[in-house]
C-alpha positions as a printed NumPy array, in Angstrom:
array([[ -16.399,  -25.147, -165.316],
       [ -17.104,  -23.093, -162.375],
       [ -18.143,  -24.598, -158.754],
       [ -19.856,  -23.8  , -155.41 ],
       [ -16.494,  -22.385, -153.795],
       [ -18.183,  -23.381, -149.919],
       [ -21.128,  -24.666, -147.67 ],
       [ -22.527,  -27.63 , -147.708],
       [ -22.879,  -27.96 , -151.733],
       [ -18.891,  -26.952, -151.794],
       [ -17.011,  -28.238, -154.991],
       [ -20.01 ,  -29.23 , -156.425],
       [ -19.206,  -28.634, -160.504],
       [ -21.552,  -25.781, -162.171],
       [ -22.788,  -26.495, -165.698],
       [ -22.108,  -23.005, -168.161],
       [ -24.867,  -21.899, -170.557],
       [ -22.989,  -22.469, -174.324],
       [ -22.798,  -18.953, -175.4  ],
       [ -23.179,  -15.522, -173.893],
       [ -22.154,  -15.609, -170.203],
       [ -19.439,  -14.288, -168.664],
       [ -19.376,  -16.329, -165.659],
       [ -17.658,  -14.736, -162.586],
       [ -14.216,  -16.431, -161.549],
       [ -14.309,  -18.612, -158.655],
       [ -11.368,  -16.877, -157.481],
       [ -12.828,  -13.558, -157.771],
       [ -16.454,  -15.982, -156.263],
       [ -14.798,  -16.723, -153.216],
       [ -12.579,  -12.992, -152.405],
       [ -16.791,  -11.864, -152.487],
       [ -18.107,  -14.122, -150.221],
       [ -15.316,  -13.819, -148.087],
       [ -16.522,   -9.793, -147.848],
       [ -20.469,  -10.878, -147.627],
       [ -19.559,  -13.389, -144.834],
       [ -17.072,  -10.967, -142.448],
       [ -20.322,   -8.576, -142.705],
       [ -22.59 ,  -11.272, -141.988],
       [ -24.318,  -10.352, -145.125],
       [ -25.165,  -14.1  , -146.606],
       [ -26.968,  -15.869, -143.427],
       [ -30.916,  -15.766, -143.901],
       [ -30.934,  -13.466, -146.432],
       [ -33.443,  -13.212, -149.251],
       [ -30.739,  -13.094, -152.614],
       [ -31.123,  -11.795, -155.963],
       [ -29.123,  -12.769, -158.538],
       [ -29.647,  -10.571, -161.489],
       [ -28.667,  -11.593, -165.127],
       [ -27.92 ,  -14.806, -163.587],
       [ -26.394,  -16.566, -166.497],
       [ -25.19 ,  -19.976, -164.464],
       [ -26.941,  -19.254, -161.218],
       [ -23.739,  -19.365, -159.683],
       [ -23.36 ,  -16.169, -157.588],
       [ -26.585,  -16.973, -156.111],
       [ -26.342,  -21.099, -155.931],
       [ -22.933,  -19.938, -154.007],
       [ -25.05 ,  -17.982, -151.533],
       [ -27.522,  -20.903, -150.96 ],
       [ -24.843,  -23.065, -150.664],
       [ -23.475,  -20.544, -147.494],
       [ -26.407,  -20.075, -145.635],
       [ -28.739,  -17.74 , -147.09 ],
       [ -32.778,  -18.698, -146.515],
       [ -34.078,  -17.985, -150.2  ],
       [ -32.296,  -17.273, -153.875],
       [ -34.652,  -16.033, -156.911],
       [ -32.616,  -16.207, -160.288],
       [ -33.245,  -14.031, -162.944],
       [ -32.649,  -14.599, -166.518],
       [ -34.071,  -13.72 , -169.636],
       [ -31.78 ,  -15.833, -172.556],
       [ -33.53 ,  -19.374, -172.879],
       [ -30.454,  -21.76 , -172.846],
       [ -28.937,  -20.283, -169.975],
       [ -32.149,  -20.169, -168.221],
       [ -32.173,  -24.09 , -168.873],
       [ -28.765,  -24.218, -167.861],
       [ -29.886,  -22.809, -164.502],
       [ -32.411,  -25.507, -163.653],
       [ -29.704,  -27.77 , -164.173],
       [ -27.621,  -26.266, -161.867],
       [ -30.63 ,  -25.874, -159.141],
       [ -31.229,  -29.444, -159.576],
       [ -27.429,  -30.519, -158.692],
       [ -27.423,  -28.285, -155.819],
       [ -30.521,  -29.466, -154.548],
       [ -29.502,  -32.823, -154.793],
       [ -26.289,  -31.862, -152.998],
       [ -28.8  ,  -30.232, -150.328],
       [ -28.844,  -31.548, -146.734],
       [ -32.286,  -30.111, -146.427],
       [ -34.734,  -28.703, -148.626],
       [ -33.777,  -25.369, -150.358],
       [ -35.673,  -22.465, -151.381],
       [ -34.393,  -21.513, -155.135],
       [ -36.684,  -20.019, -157.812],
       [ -35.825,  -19.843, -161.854],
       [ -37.16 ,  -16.509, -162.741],
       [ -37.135,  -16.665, -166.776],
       [ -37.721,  -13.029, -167.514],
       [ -35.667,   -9.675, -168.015],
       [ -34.236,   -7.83 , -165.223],
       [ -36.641,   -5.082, -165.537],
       [ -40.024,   -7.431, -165.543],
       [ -38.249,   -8.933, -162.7  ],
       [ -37.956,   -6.064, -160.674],
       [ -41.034,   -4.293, -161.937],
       [ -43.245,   -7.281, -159.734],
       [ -40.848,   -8.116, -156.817],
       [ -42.285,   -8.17 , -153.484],
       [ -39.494,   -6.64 , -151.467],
       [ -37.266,   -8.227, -148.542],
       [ -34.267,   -8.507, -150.494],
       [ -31.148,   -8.526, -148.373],
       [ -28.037,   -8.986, -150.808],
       [ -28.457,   -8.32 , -154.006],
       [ -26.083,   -9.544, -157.313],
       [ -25.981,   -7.509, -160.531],
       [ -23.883,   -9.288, -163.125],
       [ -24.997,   -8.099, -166.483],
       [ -23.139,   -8.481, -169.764],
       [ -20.168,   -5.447, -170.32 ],
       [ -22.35 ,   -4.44 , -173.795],
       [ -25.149,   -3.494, -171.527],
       [ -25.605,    0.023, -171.466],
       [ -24.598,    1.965, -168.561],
       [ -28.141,    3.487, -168.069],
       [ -29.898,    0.427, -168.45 ],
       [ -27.933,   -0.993, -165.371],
       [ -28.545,    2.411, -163.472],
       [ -31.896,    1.769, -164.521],
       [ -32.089,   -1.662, -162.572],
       [ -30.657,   -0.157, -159.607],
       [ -33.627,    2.29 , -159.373],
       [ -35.872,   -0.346, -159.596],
       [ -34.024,   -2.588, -157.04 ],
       [ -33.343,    0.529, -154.426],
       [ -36.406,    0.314, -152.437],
       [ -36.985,   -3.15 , -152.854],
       [ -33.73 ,   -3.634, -150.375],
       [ -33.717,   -4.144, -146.501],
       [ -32.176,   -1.535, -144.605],
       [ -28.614,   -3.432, -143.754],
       [ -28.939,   -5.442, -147.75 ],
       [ -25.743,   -4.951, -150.225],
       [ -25.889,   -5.044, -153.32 ],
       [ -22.725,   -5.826, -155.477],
       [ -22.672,   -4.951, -159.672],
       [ -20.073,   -6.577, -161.865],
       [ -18.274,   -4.911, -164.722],
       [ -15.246,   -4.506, -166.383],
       [ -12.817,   -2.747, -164.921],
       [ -12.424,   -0.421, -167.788],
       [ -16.26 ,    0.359, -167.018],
       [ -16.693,    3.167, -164.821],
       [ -18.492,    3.048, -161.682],
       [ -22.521,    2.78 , -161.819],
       [ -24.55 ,    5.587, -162.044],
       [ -26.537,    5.374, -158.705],
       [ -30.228,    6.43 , -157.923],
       [ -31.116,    7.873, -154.877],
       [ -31.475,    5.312, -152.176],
       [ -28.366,    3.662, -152.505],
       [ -24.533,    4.484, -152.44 ],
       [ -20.807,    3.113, -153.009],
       [ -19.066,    1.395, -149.971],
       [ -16.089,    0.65 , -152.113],
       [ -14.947,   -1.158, -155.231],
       [ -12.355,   -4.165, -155.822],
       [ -10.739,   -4.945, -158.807],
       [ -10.055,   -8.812, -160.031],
       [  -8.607,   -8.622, -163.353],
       [ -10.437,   -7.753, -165.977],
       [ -13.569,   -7.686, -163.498],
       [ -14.415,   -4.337, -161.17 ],
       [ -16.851,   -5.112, -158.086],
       [ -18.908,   -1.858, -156.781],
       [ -20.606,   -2.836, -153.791],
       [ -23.116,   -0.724, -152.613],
       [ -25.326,   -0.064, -149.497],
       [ -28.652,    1.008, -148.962],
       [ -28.267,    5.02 , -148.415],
       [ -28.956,    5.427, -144.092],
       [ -32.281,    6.938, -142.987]])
């Protein structure tokens, strides 16, 4: 079972959905937020967490500071799964938090989002096409704030993701089986 890595909901045991998740390693969870914290990425921030499967990525980012988490998922018993998990954390809470269960696709998702999103997780199944997830980085480009980053999971043996205009590669890490692109909003 994964777990909030750190904050103030640290250890705190996630539930899994039963079947089709992949959820993200807290070993490879915690060399992220390591990144998203020396860049002062996580604080205040308004976080997506895309194909959300366990919440965890952006329960994590709750957990370390960030002002607001929407998660997105589309397969019923992992979005039920999810409002588990928002109700431990927000027991675990030393203050009210702001976490919303968005139970819809990626692209619906994106298609009505306000805006104001400053980090931005992308962890869809490996099957999903390549130009699907190219397709939800279109849609998520200009919904970003200036300094947000955005970081897509695949497998390593995945290559990199095709990227619209508006945003570009920083770098990516390797963690296994698991290949992290982050990516920046493209400068003015």
């Amino acid at each position: 079972m994964p777990r909030i890595v750190a904050g103030w909901a640290g250890s705190l045991q996630l539930a899994v959905p039963p079947d089709g998740t992949r959820p993200t390693s807290d070993r490879t969870r915690e060399a992220l937020f390591s990144m998203l914290e020396a860049r002062d990425a996580i604080r205040g921030a308004a976080v997506v967490d895309l194909y959300a499967g366990s919440g965890a990525l952006g329960l994590e980012a709750v957990s370390r500071g960030a002002a607001s988490a929407v998660l997105v998922e589309k397969a019923p018993r992992a979005v039920r799964t999810i409002r588990d998990n928002v109700r431990r954390v927000e027991r675990a809470a030393p203050a009210p938090i702001e976490v919303r269960v968005a139970p819809q696709s990626v692209e619906a998702f994106l298609a009505g989002a306000a805006g104001g999103i400053g980090l931005a997780f992308l962890d869809p199944p490996y099957d999903l096409p390549d130009a699907q997830v190219a397709a939800d980085l279109a849609a998520l480009a200009p919904l970003l704030v200036p300094d947000a980053v955005v970081l897509v999971e695949r497998s390593s043996h995945s290559p990199a993701p095709l990227l619209p205009p508006g945003l570009e590669l920083e770098r990516t890490r390797a963690y296994g089986d698991t290949a992290v692109h982050v990516l920046v909003p493209t400068p003015l």
